[in-house]
BARO-552074 format. One record per residue (C-alpha): chain; x, y, z. Coordinates in steps of 0.25 Angstrom, whole numbers, plus 5000, padded with zeros to 4 digits. Layout:
<recs>
<rec 'A',<X,Y,Z>>;
...
</recs>
This chain:
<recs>
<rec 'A',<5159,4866,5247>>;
<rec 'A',<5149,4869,5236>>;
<rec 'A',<5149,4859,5226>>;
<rec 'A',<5147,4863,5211>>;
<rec 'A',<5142,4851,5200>>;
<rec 'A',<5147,4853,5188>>;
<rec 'A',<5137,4859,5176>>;
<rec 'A',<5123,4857,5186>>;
<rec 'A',<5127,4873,5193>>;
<rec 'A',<5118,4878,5179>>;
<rec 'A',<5104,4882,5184>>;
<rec 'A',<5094,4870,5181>>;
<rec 'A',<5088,4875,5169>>;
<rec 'A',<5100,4876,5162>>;
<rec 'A',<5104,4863,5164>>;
<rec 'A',<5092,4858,5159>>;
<rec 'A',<5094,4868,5144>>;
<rec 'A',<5108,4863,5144>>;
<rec 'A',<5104,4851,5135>>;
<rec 'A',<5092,4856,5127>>;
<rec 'A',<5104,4867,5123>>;
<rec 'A',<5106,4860,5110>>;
<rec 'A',<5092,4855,5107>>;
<rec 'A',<5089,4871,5106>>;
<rec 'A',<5100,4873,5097>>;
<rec 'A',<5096,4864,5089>>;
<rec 'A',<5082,4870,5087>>;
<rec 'A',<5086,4884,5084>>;
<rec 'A',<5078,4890,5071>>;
<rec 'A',<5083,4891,5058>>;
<rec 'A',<5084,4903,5053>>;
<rec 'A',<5069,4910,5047>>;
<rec 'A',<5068,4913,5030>>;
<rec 'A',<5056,4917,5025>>;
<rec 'A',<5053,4910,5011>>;
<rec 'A',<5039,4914,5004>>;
<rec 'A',<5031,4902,5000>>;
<rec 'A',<5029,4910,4986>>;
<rec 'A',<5032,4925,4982>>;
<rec 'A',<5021,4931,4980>>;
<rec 'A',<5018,4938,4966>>;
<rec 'A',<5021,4953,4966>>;
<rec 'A',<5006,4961,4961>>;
<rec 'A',<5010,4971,4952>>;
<rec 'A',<5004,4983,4958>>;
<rec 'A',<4989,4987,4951>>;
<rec 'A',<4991,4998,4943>>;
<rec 'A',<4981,5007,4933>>;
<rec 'A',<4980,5011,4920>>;
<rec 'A',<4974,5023,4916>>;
<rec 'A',<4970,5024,4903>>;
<rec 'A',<4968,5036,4894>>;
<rec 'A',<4962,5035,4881>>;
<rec 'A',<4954,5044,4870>>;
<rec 'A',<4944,5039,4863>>;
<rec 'A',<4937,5045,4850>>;
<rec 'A',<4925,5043,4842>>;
<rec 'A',<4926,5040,4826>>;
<rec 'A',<4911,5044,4824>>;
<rec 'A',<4904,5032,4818>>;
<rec 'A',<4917,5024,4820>>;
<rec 'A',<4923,5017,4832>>;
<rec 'A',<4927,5020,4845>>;
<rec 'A',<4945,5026,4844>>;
<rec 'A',<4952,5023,4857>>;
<rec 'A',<4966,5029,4858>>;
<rec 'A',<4975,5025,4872>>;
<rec 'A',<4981,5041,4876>>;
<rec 'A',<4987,5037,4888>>;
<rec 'A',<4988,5028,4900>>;
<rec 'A',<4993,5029,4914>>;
<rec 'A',<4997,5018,4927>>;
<rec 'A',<4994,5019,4940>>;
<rec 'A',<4997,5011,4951>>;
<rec 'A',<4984,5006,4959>>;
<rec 'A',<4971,4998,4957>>;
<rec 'A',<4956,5003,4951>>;
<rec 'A',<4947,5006,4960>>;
<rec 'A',<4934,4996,4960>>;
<rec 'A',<4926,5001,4946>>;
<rec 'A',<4913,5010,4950>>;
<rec 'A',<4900,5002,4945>>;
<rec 'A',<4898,5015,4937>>;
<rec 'A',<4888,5011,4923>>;
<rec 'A',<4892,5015,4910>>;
<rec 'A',<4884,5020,4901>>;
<rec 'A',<4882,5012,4889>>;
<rec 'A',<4894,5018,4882>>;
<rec 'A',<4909,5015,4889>>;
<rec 'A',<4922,5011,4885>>;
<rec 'A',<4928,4999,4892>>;
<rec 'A',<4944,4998,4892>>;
<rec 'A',<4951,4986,4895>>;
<rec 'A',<4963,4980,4897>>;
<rec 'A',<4966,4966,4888>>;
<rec 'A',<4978,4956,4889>>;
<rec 'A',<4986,4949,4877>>;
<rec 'A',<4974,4942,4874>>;
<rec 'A',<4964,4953,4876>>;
<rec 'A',<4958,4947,4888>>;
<rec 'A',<4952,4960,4898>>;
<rec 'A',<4960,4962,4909>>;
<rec 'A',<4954,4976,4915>>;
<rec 'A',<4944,4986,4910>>;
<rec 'A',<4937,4997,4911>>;
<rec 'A',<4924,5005,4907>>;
<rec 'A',<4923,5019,4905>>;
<rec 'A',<4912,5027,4899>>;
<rec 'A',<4913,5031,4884>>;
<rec 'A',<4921,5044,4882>>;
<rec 'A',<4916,5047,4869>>;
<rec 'A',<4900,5046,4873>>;
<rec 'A',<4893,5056,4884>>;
<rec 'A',<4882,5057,4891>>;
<rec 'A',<4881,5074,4891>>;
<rec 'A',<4870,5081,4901>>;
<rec 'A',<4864,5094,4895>>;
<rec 'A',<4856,5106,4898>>;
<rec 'A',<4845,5107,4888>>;
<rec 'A',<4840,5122,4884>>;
<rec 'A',<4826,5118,4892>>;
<rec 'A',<4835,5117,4905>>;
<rec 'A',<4834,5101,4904>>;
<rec 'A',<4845,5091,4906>>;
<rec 'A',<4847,5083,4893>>;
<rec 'A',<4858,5072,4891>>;
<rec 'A',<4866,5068,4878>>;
<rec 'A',<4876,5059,4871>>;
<rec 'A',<4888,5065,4867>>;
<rec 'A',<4899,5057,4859>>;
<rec 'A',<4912,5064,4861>>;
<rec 'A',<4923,5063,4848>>;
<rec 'A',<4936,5060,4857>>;
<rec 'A',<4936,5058,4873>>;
<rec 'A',<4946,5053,4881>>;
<rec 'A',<4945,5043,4893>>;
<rec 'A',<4955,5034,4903>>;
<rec 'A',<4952,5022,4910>>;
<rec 'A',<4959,5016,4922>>;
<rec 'A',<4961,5000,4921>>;
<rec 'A',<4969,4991,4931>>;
<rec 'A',<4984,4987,4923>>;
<rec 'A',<4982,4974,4919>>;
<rec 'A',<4995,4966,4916>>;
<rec 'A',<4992,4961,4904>>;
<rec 'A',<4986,4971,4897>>;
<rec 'A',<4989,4972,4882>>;
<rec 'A',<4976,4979,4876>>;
<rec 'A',<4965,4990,4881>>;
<rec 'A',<4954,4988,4874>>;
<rec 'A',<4944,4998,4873>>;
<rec 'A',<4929,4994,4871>>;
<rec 'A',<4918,5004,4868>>;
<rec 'A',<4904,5002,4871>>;
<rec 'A',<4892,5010,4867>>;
<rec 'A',<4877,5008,4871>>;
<rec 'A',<4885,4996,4878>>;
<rec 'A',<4887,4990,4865>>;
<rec 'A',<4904,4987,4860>>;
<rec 'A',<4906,4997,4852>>;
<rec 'A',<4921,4999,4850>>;
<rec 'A',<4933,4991,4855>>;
<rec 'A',<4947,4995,4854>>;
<rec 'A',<4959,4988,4859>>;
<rec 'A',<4972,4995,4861>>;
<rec 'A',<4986,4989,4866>>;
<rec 'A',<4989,4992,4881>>;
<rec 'A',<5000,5003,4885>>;
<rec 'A',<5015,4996,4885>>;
<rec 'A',<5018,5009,4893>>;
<rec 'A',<5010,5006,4906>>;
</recs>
């Protein structure tokens, strides 16, 4: 006759979980949330202006700006060229409320050129030529708080002329 105890016919391991059953209940995970330790501020995207303007000479008189156009683009400036300017250049910049300068940019004088000729002898001569009306764009980075451009006007790397105008509320 085959004898049977009661509850010790489970394999030895098992007897031995059997208590530590509700010890691992009780250690089960709680469920996973994700919470950010702060939300991180959303960069606008770097956009560029283009700006398009016509500038005019008075004769004797000062330097006449006028803003035609302007156009935005997403996207960032690329590094400025180290290029040198001649004496004569026009720097474009952007001000805030308080006409602090937030971003600028130089670019050669429209109105004044340096012209290469062919003289009757068969030599190469050069010039100045100061042209009536020329028109000229600039590409800057958007700054937020831009209110004003102002354009500056420098001659034999003197100030000569400086203009400032209110910034597009189209852009």
């Amino acid at each position: 006759m085959v004898y049977i105890r009661p509850m010790f016919w489970f394999p030895r391991f098992l007897r031995c979980l059997l208590p530590a059953l509700p010890l691992l209940a009780a250690c089960s995970r709680p469920a996973y949330s994700y919470q950010p330790l702060s939300t991180p501020a959303t960069a606008e995207a770097p956009t560029v202006v283009f700006l398009i303007f016509r500038a005019r000479s008075t004769g004797q008189g000062p330097l006449q700006v006028e803003l035609l156009d302007t156009k935005t683009a997403a996207g960032a400036l690329k590094q400025p060229l180290n290029q040198p300017l001649g004496p004569n250049y026009l720097e474009v910049s952007e001000l805030d409320a308080s006409r602090r300068v937030l971003a600028s940019a130089r670019v050669e004088h429209p109105l004044l050129k340096d012209v290469e000729y062919q003289t009757e002898a068969g030599a190469l001569a050069r010039k100045a030529v100061q042209l009536p009306e020329a028109e000229f764009f600039v590409r800057l980075r958007r700054e937020p708080g831009a209110a004003f451009l102002r354009v500056a006007e420098v001659r034999a790397q003197q100030p000569a002329t400086v203009i400032d105008l209110p910034f597009p509320s189209k852009l």
